[in-house]
N, C-alpha and C positions, 0 to 999 in steps of 0.2 A: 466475571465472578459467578456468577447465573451458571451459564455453559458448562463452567469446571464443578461444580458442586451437584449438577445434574448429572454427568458423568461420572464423578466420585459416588453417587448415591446408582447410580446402575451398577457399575463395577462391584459394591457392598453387595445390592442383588442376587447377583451371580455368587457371589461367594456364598449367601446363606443359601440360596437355593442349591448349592451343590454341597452345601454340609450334610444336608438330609441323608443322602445318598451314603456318602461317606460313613457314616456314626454309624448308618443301618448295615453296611456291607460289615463293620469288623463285629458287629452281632452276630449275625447269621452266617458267617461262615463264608462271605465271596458272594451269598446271593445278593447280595442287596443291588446291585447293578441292574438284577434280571427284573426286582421287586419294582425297580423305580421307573423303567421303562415300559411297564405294563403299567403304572399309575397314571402314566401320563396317557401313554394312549386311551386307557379309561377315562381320561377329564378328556381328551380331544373330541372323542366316540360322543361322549355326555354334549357335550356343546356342541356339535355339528348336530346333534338329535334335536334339541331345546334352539336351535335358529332354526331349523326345517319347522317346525311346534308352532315357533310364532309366526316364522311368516304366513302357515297355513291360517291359523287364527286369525292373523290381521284381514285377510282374504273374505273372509265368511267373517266376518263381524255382523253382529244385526243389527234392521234397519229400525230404530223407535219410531212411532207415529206421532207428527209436528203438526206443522201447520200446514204443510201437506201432504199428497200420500207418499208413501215411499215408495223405491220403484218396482215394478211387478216384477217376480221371483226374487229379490233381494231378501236377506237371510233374519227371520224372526222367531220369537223365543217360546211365545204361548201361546199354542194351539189354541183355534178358539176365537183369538182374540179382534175385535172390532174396528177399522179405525176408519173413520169419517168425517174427516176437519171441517170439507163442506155440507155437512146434514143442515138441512134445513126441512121440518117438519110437514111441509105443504107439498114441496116442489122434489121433484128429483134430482139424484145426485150420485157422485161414484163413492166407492168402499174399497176396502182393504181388509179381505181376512187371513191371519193367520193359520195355513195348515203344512203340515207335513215339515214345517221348520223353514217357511218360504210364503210370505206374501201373495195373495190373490188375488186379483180384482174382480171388482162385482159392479151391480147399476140397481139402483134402486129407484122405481117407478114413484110418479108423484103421488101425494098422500091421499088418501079416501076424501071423496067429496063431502061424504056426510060427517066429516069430523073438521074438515077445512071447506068451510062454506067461501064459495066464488064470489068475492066481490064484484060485481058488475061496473062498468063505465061510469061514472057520475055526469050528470046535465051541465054542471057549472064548474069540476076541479075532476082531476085524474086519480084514481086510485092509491092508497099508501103504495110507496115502489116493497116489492116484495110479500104482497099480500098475493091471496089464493084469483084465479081466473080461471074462467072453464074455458073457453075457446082458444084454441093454439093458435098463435098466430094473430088473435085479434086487434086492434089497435084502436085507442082509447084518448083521442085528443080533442076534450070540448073546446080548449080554450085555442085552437088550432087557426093560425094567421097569415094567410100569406109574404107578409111584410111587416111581421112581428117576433122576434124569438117565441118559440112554444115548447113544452113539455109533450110527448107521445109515450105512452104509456102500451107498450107489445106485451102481451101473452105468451111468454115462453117457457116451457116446458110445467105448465102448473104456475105459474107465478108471473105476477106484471113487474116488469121491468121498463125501466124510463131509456128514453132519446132524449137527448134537448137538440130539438134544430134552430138552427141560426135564421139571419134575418134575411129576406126574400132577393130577389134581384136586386140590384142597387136601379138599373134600365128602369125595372118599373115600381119600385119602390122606394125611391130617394124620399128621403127626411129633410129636407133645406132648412139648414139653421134660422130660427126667430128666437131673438131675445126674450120676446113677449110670452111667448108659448114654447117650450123648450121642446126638442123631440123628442119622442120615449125609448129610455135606454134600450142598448141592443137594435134598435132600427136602424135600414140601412142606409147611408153615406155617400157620396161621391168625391169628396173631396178630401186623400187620407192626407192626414195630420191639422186639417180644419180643426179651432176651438169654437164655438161656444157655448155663451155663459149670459145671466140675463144682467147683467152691469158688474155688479162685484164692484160698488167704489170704495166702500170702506176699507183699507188695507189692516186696519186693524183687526177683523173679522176672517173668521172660516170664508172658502169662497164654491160653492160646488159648481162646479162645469162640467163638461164635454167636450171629449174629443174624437174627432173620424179615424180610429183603426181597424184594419181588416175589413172596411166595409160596416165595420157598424159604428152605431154613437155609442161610445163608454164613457163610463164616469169618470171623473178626474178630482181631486181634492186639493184647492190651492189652498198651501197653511201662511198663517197670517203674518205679519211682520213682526220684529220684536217692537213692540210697540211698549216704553212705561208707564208704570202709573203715577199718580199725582206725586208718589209720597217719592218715588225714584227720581223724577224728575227736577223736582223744584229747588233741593240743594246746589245743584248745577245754576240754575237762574238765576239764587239769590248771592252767590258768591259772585256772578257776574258784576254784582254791583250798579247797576246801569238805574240812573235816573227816573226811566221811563217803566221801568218794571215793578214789581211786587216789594213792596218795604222788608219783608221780614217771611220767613217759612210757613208761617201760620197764612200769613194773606194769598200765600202762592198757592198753597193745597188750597185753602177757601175759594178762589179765582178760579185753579183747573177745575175742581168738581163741580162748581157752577156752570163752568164752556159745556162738561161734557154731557151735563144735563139740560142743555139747550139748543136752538137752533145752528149753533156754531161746532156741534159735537164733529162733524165730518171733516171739518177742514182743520181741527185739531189731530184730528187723528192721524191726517195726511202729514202734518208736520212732524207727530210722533214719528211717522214710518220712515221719514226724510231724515229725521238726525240718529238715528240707531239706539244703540246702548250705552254706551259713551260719549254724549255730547257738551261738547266745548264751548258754552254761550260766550257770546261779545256782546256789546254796546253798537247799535248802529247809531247812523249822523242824526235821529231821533231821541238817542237815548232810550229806545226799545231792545232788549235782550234778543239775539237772533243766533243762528248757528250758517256760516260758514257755507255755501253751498247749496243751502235750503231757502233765500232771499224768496224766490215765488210763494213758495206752501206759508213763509212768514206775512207775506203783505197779504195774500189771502185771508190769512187767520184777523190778522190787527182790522184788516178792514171790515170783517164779519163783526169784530166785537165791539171796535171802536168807528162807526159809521160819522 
């Protein structure tokens, strides 16, 4: 249907585009024939001129000045004009002028001394990165460690610019894991994907560790169990129904907030971590409320509270 109606509507085409011709020929006496084939080649002429127009155009478009420079001789609109994305007041940097309807480049030297006073090395911390420095070249690392990550702080072209270097040999700077005294992050390692950590027994709690990659000790964050609280909990226990447990919801939350502001807080919390989100209490051969699974973290607890 499509096909035939597309077809039907070109054929109409043709017919009205050869009426023109027609209507104008019995006007003018026979010319209209000669009229009509010079109008055309006039629109051919016209449109083979205006695709040569653009594609010239598209050719030489100019270039706007972003976030970088644009490229040297690429085509710009006004003379004159300035562009220097990386200006930085102190330090030296490249430019882009506008002349003759063509992009320039230039270099501009770092800034006057007496207007960009040299910040010098500091005794105890390295310079702001990007502030002023007189010596080309100089380098600026009080806190400077063989076997410690540091900051270096270079003088380049007018301005300090930062290195961070890594942690020294591992040969002659190994960190050997102690619980007691942890190594200082970024120090270097022998043993990659070694953890430690100085206990972490609460699993209720944030855990911070360490781990050996790459040669150094990084930080690691062990996140905590879902561990509930009194008030999530203890509907689960009281429905248990069991003998040996809490009479009623009030004595249960009363009981948990007590364990967990007491000596017994830790081994509570291990059993928190042991029955998840969803736990299923039973009745043991006690008639103490327990979860399935978690028997050890349970006689731990009852025998912390109930000695």
């Amino acid at each position: 249907m499509t096909l035939s109606m597309n077809l039907r509507q070109h054929v109409l085409g043709l017919v009205l585009l050869g009426a023109g011709p027609l209507v104008s020929a019995g006007c003018t006496g026979g010319s209209g024939t000669t009229e009509t084939a010079t109008t055309a080649d006039s629109e051919s002429a016209t449109g083979t001129t205006t695709d040569a127009t653009d594609t010239a155009s598209t050719s030489d478009d100019p270039v706007a000045c972003g976030d970088s420079l644009p490229p040297e001789g690429s085509a710009c609109t006004e003379d004159g004009a300035l562009c220097a994305p990386d200006a930085q007041p102190c330090g030296g940097y490249a430019t882009a002028t506008c002349e003759g309807g063509a992009w320039v480049y230039g270099q501009v030297e770092p800034g006057d001394p007496e207007l960009c006073t040299p910040i010098p090395c500091g005794d105890d911390d390295v310079p702001p990165e990007d502030s002023p420095c007189a010596d080309e070249g100089e380098s600026c690392a009080p806190n400077k460690d063989l076997c410690l990550p540091y900051t270096d702080a270079i003088c380049t072209e007018g301005l300090w610019k930062y290195t961070f270097i890594g942690p020294g040999d591992p040969s002659e700077c190994d960190f050997p894991c102690d619980p007691d005294n942890l190594p200082p992050e970024g120090s270097a390692c022998t043993i990659e994907g070694e953890f430690c950590s100085p206990g972490c027994e609460d699993p209720c709690e944030f855990c911070n560790v360490l781990t050996c990659e790459g040669g150094a000790w990084e930080p690691l964050e062990v996140f905590p169990a879902e561990c509930l609280s009194c008030d999530e909990i203890c509907p689960s226990v009281v429905d248990a129904g069991c003998a040996g447990g809490p009479p009623d919801l009030e004595a249960c939350v009363d009981g948990c907030v007590n364990i967990l502001n007491g000596p017994c807080m830790l081994d509570y919390n291990k059993m928190l971590a042991c029955v998840g989100a969803e736990p299923t209490f039973t009745c043991a051969d006690d008639d103490l409320p327990i979860v399935e699974g978690c028997e050890a973290q349970f006689d731990a607890l009852y025998a912390c509270t109930m000695p």
